[in-house]
N, C-alpha and C positions, 0 to 999 in steps of 0.2 A: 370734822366738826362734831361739836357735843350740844347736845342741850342742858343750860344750867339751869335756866329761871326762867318764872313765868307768873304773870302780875292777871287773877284774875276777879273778878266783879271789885275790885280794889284790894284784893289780899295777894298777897305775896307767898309765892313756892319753891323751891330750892332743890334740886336736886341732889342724894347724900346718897351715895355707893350704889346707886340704879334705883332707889326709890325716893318717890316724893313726897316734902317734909314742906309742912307751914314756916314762915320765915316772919319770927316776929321782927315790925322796922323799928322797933323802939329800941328795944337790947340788944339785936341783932340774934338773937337763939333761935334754933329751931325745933320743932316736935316734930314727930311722926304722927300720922295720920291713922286711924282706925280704920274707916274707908273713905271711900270720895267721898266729896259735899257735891251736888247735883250739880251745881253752877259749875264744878272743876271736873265734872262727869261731862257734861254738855260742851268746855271747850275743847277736852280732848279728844271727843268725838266728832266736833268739827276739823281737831286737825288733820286727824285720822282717814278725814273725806273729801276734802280740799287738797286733792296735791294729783299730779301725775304718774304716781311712782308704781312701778311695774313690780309685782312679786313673784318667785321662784321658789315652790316648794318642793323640798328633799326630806325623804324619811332620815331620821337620827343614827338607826344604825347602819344601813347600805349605802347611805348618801345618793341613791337610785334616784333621777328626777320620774314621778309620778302624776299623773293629771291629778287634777284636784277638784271634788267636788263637798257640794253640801255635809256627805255625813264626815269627812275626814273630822279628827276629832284634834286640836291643837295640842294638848300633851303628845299627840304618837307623830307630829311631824315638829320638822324647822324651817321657817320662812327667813328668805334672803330679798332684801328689797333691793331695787334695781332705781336710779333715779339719774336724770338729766343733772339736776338741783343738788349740791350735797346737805343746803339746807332743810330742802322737804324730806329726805332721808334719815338724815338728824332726828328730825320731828318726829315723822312718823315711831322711829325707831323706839324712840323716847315714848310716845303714845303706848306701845306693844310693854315697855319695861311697868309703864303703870296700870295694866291692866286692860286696854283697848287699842285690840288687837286688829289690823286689818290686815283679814285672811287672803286679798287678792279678790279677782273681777271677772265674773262669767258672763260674757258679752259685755250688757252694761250696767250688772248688778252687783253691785258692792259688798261684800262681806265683813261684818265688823264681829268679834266678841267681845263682849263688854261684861267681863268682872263673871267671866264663862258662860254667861249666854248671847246667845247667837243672833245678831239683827241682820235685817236686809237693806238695802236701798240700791235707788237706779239713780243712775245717772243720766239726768237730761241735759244737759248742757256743758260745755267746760269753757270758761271763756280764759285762754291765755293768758300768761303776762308779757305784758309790752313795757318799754322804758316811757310812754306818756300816762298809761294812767299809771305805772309803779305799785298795780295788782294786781290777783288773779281771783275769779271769782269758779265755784262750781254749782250745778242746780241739781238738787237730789229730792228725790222722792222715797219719804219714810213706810215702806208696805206695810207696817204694823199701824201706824195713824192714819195714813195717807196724807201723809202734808206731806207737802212741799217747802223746802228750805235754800235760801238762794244764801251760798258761805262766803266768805271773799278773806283773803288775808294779804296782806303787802305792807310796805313802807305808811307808817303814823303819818306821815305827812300828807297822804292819800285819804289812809281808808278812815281818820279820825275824823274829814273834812265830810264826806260820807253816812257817817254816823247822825241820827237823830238826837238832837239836844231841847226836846221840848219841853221838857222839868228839869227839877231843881235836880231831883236824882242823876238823872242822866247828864248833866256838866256835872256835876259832882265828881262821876264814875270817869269819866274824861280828863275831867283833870287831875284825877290821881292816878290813871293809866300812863298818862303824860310824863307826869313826876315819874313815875316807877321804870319807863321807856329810857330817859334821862339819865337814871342814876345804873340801869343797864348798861348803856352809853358810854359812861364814866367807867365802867370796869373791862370797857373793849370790847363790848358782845355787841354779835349784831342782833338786829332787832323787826319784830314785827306785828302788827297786830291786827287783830281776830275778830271778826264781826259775823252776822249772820242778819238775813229777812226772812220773813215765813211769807209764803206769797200765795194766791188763792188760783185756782182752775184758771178760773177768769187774765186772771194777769199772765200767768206763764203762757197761757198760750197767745195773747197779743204780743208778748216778749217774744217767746219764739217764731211766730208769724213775722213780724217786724226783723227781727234776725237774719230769719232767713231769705227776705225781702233785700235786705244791706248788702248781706252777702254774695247775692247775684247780682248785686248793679254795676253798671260798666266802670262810669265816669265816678271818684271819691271816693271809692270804697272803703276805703280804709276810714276816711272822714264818718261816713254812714254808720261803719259797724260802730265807731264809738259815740255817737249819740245815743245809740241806742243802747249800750251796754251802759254807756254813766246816765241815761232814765233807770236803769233797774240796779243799778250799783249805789242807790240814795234810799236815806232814810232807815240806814242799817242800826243794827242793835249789837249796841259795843260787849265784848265779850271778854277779851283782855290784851296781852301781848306776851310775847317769846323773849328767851335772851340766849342766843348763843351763840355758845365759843369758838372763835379760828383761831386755832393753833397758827404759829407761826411756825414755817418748814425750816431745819436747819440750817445754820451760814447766812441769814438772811443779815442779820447786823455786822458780819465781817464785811460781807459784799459790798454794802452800802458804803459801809467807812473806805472800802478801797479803793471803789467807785468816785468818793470823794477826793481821798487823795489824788487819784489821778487828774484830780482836775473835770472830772464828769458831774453836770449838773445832773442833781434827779427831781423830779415832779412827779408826785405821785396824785393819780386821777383811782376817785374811787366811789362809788353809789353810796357808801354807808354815811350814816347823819356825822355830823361835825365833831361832836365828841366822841364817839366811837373811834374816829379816822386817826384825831389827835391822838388819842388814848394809844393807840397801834402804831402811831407814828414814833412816838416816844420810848415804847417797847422796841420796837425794831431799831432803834438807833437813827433813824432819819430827822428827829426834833433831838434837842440836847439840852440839858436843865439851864446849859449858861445864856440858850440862846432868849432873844427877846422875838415875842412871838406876833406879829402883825395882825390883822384880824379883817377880812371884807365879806362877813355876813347879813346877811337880813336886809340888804341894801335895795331900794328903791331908787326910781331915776334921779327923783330931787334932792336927794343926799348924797345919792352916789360920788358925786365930785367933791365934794367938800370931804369924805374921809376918806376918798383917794388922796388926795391931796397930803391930808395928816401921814396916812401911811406913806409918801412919797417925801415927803420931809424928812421922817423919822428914819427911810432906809437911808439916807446918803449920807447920817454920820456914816464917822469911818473908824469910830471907836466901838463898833460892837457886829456879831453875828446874830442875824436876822433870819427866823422862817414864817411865811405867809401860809392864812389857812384862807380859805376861800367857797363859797356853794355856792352849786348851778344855777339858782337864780339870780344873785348878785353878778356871777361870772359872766350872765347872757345879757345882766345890762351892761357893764364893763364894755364885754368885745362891741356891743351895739354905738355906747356914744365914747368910750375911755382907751379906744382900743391900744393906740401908741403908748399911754401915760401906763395903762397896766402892767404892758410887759416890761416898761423901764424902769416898776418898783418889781418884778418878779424877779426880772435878770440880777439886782444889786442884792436879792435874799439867800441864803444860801440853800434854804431847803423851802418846797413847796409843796403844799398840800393841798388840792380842789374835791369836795367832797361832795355828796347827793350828785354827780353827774350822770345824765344821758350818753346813752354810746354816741349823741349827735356831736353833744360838748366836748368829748374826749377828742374825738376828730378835728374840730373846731379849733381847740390849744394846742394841739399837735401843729395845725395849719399856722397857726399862731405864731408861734417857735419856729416854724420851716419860714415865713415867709420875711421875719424880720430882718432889721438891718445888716444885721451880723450874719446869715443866710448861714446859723449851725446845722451841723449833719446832725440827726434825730432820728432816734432810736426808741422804736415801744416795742415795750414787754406786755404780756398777759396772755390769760388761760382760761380764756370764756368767751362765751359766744356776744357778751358787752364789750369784749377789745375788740373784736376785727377791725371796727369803723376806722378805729385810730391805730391798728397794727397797719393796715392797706395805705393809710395816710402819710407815715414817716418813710422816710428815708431808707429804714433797714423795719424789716417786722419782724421780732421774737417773741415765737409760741411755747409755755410751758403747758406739759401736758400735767394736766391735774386733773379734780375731779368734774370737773363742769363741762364735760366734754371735748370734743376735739376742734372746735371750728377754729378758734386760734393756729390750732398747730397748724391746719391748713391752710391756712389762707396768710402766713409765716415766708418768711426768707430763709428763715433759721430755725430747728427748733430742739427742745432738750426739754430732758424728765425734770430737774429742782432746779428752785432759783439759784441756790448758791453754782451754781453750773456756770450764772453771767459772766463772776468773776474771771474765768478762764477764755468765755467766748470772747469776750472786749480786752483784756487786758493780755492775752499771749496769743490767742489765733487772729483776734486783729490786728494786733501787732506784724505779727508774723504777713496776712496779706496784703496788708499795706505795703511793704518794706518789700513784697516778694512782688506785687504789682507795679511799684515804682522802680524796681530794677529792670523789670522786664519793659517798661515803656523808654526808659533813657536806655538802655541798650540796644531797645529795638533802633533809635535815633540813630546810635549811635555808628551802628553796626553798616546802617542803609546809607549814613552821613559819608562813612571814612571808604564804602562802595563805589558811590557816585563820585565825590571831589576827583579822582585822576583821572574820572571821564569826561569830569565837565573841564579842566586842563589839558586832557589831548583832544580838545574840542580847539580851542582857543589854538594850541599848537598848529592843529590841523587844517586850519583858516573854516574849521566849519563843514569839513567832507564829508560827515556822517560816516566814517568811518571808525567802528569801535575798540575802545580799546581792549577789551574783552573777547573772548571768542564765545560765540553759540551758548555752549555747553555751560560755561563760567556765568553767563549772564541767564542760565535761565536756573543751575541748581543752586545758586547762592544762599536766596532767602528757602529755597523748599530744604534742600539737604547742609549745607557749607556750614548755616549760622544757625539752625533751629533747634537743635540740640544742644551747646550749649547754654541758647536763652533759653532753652525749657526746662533744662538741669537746675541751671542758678536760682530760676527764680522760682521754682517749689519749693527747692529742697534749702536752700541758703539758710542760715537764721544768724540775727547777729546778737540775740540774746538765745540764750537756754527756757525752755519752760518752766526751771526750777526758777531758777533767777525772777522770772515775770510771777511767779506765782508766792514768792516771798513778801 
């Protein structure tokens, strides 16, 4: 991932060869910068302090890992950040290239430089991100002011809801963050944005008290902890938002297309906002310019039907290709009252796209797909700790190992380094165990069929003596030694295509 852009107190910034450039939105030109403006000082010291990301420092010319303290001087080493997220690693990374650097964490004090001088802060708090509120908040404390600053960044749809709008300024700054979020969006980055509270003695410690009150109760806890985090997650002060880039891994638009020919439907489930998803839908080859694009966004319960309906008209001409875009709130009223009528405009589209989902949703449409009339076998991909839900759920689980760590691949049936890799796992080794499983079941019939038949006729011959026709020996090595070699031969090693052939 890269970071390109970043939209802050409503100005526009660009990233041009590792440094950062004003972006005028009129002309579209950019300038270089003299130095920060405070306001673009201030976001990227929030983002440089809101994240989890572990650093590992090595001198430049031993490459020797070294502890690290206060007087190390940033010219004589190189920091490697280490992150769950390859987002917040992006960030940060980005953070250090424009001059605010985070040197790494001695217990729970924060090291930052900023433009080569050296600040502090502790960390009081970290509160994770979960897929319901869709942020993460951090509490730090500044030793040079002594304030207190509570940071939070996540998904616009979250943390702009969050945000304080009590002047004209502040919706102002909102809605042009919004705009700026938007036309990010449109260029396929993902996105997020940047708030901050300053919080007083008084308050962090009732936060924290209450905290840690949530945290040890038996019955809700999880209900508990988040009341009490979205009390102290309001009334933030907007700061700006992120844009960046996921590269798309190679093979990703062969796969797709091949996937298609074969007759494989894909649906693709993914957290990023709508136009983002599209924007990457159409890069990767899964939307197509001929196709006509369906639409079940922003939908509430009392419409919901009436433009399901429109889209359920429009898919069953049968003079055109159709793909459907869809978000997790319209999608959670669909399964709730539209359940059958949905999947039966999903099943006639040729490509699907459900966007802003929870790992709950993903599982959900997965169930969706498993359980309908047609009872297809279902198959999820992914490579983060938001697919398991719906990797555990299908039929067959495939885990790509990527940057977001490993929990997919384990918790997988299957798993492999790049996606173009699917093509070969679906299209020639399941080919092959199919093919090699179904030889093996009708010959096992077969084998135990054509065993038995003379004995159940010198039954009948026999008027029934229990007398065998087989001796001992013959009826007991048949299925261990006689016939298991063989069916174990054929049905590994058989192929009745080539790999070359399937992979053409």
């Amino acid at each position: 991932m890269h970071f390109r852009h970043c939209s802050v107190n409503g100005a526009k910034y660009i990233d041009v060869g590792g440094d950062i450039h004003a972006l005028n939105d009129r002309n579209n030109k950019t300038s270089p910068l003299p130095s920060l403006p405070d306001t673009l000082e201030t976001f990227l010291e929030t983002l440089a302090l809101c994240h989890t990301v572990q650093v590992t420092t090595r001198e430049k010319d031993t490459g020797e890992v070294v502890a690290s303290s206060d007087e190390m001087r940033l010219a004589e080493m190189q920091l490697e950040y280490q992150a769950a997220s390859p987002d917040e690693k992006a960030l940060v990374e980005a953070c250090a290239r424009y001059g605010v650097v985070f040197e790494g964490q001695s217990h729970d004090r924060l090291l930052l430089s900023v433009r080569g001088s050296r600040r502090t802060f502790t960390r009081l708090q970290i509160l994770e991100f979960d897929s319901d509120r869709k942020c993460m908040s951090v509490a730090v404390r500044d030793e040079s002011s002594r304030k207190i600053w509570l940071l939070t960044k996540g998904a616009e749809s979250s943390v702009l809801e969050r945000c304080s709008v009590s002047d004209q300024a502040s919706r102002t700054l909102r809605d042009t963050t919004l705009k700026h979020i938007n036309d990010y969006a449109m260029l396929g980055l993902r996105t997020l944005a940047v708030a901050r509270r300053e919080l007083t003695e008084k308050q962090y410690e009732d936060f924290a008290a209450q905290l840690s009150q949530a945290r040890q109760t038996l019955d809700n806890r999880e209900e508990a902890v988040r009341k009490v985090t979205d009390r102290m997650e309001a009334d933030l002060n907007l700061l700006g938002a992120t844009g960046v880039e996921d590269l798309l891994q190679d093979g990703v638009q062969e796969t797709l297309e091949s996937l298609r020919v074969a007759g494989i439907k894909v649906w693709v489930l993914t957290g990023d906002k709508v136009e983002t998803a599209v924007n990457i839908a159409y890069s990767c080859g899964h939307f197509k310019v001929f196709m006509t694009i369906l639409t079940l966004t922003g939908l509430q319960e009392e419409d919901a039907e009436a433009k399901l309906q429109e889209c359920d008209a429009e898919s069953q001409k049968s003079d055109g290709h159709y793909g459907l875009v869809v978000d997790g709130s319209s999608l959670q009223v669909l399964l709730d009252h539209h359940r059958d009528r949905f999947y039966d405009v999903c099943r006639r589209c040729t490509a699907v796209v459900c966007c802003r989902m929870s790992p709950r949703q993903k599982a959900e449409t997965v169930r969706l797909v498993k359980t309908s009339g047609e009872s297809p076998i279902c198959a999820a991909i992914g490579d983060g700790a938001n697919d398991v839900s719906m990797i555990q759920e299908a039929h067959v689980g495939l885990g790509v190992m990527g940057k977001e760590g490993r929990q997919a691949v384990r918790c997988a049936d299957f798993a492999f380094a790049r996606f173009k890799f699917l093509k070969k796992v679906l299209l020639v080794h399941g080919h092959w165990y199919y093919t090699r499983v179904s030889t093996l079941v009708q010959y096992s019939f077969y084998k135990n069929v054509a065993f038995i038949t003379p004995q159940l006729y010198f039954a009948v011959m026999s008027a029934f003596s229990t007398q065998p026709v087989y001796d001992a020996l013959a009826l007991t090595m048949f299925n261990i030694t006689f016939t298991s070699l063989p069916v174990f031969l054929c049905s590994a090693f058989a192929l009745r295509k080539t790999s070359r052939r399937n992979c053409s």
